[in-house]
C-alpha positions in Angstrom: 27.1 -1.4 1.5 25.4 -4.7 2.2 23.8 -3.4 5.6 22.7 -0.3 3.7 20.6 -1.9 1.1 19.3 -4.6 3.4 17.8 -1.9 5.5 16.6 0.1 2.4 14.8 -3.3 1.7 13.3 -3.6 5.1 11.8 -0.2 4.6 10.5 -0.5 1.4 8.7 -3.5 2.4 7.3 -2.0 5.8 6.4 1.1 3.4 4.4 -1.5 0.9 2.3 -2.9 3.9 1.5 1.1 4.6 0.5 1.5 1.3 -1.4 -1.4 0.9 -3.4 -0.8 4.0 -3.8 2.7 3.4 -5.5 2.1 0.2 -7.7 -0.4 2.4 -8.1 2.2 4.9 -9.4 5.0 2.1 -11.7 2.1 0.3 -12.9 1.1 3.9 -13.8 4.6 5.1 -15.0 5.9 1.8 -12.6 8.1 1.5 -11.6 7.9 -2.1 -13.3 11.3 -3.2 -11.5 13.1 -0.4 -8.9 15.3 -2.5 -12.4 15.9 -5.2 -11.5 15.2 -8.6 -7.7 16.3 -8.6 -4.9 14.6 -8.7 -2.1 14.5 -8.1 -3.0 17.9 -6.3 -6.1 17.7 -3.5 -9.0 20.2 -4.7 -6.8 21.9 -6.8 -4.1 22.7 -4.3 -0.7 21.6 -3.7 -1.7 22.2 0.5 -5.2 22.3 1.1 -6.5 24.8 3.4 -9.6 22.5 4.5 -9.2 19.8 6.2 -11.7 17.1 6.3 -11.3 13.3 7.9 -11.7 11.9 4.1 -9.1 14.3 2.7 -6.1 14.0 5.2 -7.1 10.0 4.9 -6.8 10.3 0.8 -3.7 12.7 1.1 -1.9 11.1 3.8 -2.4 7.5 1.3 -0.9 9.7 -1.8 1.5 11.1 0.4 3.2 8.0 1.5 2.5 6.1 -1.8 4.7 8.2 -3.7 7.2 8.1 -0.7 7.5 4.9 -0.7 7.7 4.5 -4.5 11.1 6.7 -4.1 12.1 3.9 -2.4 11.3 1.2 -4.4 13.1 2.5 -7.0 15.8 2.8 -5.5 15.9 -0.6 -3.9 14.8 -1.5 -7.2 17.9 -0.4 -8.8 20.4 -1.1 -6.4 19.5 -5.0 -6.5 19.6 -4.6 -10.0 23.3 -3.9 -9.9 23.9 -6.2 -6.9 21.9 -9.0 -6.9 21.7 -9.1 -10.7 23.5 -12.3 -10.5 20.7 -13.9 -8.5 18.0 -15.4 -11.3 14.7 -13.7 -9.8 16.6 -10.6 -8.6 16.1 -8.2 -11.9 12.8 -9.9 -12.4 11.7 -8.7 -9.2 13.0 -5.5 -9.4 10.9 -4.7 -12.3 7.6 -6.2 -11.1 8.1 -4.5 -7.7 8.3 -0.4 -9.4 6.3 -1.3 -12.6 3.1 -2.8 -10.4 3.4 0.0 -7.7 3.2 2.3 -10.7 0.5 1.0 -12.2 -1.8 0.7 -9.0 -0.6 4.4 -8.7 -2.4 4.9 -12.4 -5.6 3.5 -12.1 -5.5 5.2 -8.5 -5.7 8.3 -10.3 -7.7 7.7 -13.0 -10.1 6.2 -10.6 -10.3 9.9 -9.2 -10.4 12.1 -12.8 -12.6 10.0 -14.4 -14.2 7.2 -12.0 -14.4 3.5 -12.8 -16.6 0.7 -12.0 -16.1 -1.3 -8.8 -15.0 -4.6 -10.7 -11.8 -2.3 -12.0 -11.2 -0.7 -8.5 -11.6 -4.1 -7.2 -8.1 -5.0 -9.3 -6.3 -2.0 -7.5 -5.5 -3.7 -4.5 -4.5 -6.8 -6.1 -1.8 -5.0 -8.3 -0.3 -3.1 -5.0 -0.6 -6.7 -3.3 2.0 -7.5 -6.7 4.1 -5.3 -6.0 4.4 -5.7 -2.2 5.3 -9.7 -2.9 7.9 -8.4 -5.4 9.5 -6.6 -2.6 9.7 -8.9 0.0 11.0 -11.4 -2.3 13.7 -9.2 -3.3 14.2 -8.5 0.6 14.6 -12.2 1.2 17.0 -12.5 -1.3 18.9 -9.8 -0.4 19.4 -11.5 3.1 19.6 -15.3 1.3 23.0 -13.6 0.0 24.3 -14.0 3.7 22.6 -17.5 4.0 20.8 -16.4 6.8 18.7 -19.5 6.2 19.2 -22.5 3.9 17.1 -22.0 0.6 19.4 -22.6 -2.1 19.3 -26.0 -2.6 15.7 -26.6 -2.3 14.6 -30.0 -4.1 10.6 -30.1 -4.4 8.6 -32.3 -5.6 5.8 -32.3 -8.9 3.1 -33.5 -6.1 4.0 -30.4 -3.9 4.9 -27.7 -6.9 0.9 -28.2 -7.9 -0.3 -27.3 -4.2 2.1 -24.6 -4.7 1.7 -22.7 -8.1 -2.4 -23.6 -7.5 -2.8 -22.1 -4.2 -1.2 -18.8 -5.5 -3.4 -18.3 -8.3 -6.6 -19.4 -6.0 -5.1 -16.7 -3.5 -5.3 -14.3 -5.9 -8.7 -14.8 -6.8 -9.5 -14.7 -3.5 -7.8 -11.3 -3.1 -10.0 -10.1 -5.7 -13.3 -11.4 -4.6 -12.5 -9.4 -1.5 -12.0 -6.2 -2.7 -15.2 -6.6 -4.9 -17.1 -7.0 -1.4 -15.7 -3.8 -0.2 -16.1 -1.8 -3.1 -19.5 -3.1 -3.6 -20.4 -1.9 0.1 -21.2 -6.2 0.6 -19.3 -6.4 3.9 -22.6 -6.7 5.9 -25.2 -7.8 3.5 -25.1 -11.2 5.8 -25.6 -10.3 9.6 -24.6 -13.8 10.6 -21.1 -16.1 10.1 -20.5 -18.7 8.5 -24.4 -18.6 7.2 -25.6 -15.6 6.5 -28.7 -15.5 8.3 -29.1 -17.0 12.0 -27.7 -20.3 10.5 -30.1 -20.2 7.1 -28.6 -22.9 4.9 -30.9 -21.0 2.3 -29.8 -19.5 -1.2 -28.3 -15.9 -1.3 -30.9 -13.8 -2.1 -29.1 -10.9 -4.2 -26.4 -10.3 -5.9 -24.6 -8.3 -3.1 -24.9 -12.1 -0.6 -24.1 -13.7 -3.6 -20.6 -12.0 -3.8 -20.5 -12.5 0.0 -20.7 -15.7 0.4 -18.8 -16.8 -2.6 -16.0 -14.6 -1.5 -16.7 -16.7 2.1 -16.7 -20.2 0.5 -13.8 -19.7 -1.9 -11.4 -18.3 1.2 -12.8 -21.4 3.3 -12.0 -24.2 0.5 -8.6 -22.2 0.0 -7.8 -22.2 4.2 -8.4 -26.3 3.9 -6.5 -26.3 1.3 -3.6 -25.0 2.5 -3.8 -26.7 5.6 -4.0 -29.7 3.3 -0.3 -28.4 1.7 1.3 -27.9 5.3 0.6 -31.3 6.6 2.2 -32.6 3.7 5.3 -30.4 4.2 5.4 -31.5 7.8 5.4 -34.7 6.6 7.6 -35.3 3.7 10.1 -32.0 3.7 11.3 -32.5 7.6 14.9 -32.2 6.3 14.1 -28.8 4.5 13.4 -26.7 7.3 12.9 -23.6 5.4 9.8 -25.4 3.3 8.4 -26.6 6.6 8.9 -23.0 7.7 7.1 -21.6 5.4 4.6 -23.7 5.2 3.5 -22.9 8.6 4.1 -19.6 8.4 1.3 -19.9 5.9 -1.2 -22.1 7.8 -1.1 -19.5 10.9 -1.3 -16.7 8.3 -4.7 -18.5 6.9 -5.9 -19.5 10.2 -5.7 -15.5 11.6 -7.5 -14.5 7.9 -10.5 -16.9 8.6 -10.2 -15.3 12.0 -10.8 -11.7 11.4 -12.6 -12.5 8.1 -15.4 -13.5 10.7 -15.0 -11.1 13.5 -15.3 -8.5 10.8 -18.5 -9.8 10.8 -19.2 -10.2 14.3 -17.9 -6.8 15.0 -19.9 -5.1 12.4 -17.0 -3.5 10.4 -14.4 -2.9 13.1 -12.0 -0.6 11.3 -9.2 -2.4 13.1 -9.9 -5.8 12.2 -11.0 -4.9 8.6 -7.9 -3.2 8.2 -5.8 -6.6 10.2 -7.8 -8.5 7.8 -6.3 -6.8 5.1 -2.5 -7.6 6.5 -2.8 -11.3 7.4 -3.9 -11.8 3.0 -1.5 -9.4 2.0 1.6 -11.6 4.0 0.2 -14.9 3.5 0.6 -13.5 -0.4 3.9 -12.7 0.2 4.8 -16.1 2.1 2.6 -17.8 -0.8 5.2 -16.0 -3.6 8.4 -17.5 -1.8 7.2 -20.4 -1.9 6.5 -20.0 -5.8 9.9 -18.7 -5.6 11.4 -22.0 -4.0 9.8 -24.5 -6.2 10.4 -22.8 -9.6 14.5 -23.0 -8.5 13.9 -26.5 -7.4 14.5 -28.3 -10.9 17.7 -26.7 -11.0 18.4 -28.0 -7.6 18.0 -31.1 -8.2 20.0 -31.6 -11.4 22.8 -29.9 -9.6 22.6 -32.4 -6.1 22.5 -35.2 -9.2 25.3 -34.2 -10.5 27.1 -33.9 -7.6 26.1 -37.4 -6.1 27.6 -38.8 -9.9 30.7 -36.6 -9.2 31.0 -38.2 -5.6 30.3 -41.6 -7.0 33.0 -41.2 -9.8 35.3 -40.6 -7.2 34.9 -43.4 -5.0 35.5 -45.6 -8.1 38.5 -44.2 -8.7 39.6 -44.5 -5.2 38.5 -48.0 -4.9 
């Protein structure tokens, strides 16, 4: 039963990543019209007779978004009934089908109705929601096993700020993203890090304006959490899984800064767009464990105090 559900987990989270970089894939190849103004059905048809690049790009996406929701629900409720002892566990399992839903909504209304590229911007923030809920129920699925040692976790205040602030930054980051694809901004600067040959000048539009904040803010956030790491590396050497994580999360930010430029460079290479897309969308996951590890982390340590108080009592009696 337990290799059943792990695998189920594995899939579900595999079948997140498609979704999320299918919806990338229909936003980066404009593909969003490609089933007209129907939905769930494509023009009006259950199986479409014509095929165009944009509509088996937009039907394929539905396809496996609703595929993969069957999943999630099921993963969702079979945590629910065996992890449901964990604390995040039924938490997790609600955020993971309710956000995929959701995303699955404006998806569609999107399509019947239209809506303005600051709302589609949110859509692949809310997918990105669900994917983290996921893989967090997909790690602790396999922290049932203690495959690795993350239950007693003690972080500290200093670190728990870097944490919970670097998440919400992330996110912000996410969206400012998605606004510069859906605003067609991806090559409004020719050059990277500036965007013209090295101009240190003003943007001169809105469209550079998104741009480069979108640039600035995902360079301030890659120090940042470089900043975080070195302090894990530093201070949490006996917590392996922290230090772990951490730099799981540095390289993750190091290979988004990467392609973020190359995107550039390349002038919209579908297959670093769409890599661009996965490195943010794991580093998001990695970013959530984290969350995940420090929220337990009071509870950790009041349970190692009271255990060194236990020991102590003991020796006293002994002596």
């Amino acid at each position: 039963m337990q290799r059943r559900i792990k695998w189920l987990a594995v899939l579900s989270t595999a079948g997140m990543l498609l979704v999320l970089l299918g919806g990338a894939l229909v936003t980066k190849t404009d593909s969003g019209m490609g089933c007209g103004r129907t939905w769930p059905l494509c023009n009006g048809q259950f199986m479409p007779t014509q095929i165009t690049p944009a509509l088996a790009i937009e039907l394929a996406h539905r396809l496996v978004s609703g595929a993969v929701g069957i999943l999630i629900l099921l993963l969702s409720i079979w945590s629910w009934k065996n992890i449901g002892h964990i604390r995040e566990s039924k938490f997790l399992s609600f955020m993971a089908f309710f956000f995929l839903v959701l995303q699955g909504l404006i998806g569609a209304a999107a399509v019947k109705w239209g809506q303005s590229d600051f709302i589609l911007a949110l859509h692949f923030g809310i997918s990105l929601i669900s994917f983290a809920a996921v893989f967090l129920l997909t790690l602790l699925i396999f922290e049932v096993d203690k495959k690795f040692k993350a239950e007693k976790v003690i972080i500290e205040k200093d670190m728990k700020f870097h944490i919970y602030g670097i998440i919400t930054y992330s996110f912000l980051i996410v969206y400012s993203g998605a606004l510069v694809r859906h605003l067609k901004a991806s090559l409004v600067c020719s050059d990277w890090p500036m965007c013209k040959n090295g101009d240190f000048s003003l943007p001169a539009n809105m469209y550079q304006w998104v741009q480069m904040g979108h640039r600035t803010a995902a360079g301030l956030l890659f120090i940042w959490i470089l900043y975080a790491a070195n302090r894990a590396w530093r201070n949490y050497k006996e917590q392996k899984v922290v230090v772990w994580t951490w730099f799981a999360a540095a390289t993750l930010a190091s290979l988004q800064v990467l392609s973020g430029a190359l995107i550039i460079l390349t002038k919209l290479n579908l297959f670093v767009a769409l890599s661009h897309a996965l490195f943010i969308s794991c580093l998001f996951g990695i970013l959530s464990y984290l969350s995940i590890l420090a929220s337990r982390s009071r509870k950790n340590e009041i349970m190692y105090r009271a255990e060194r108080e236990a020991a102590a009592g003991r020796m006293d009696s002994v002596i």
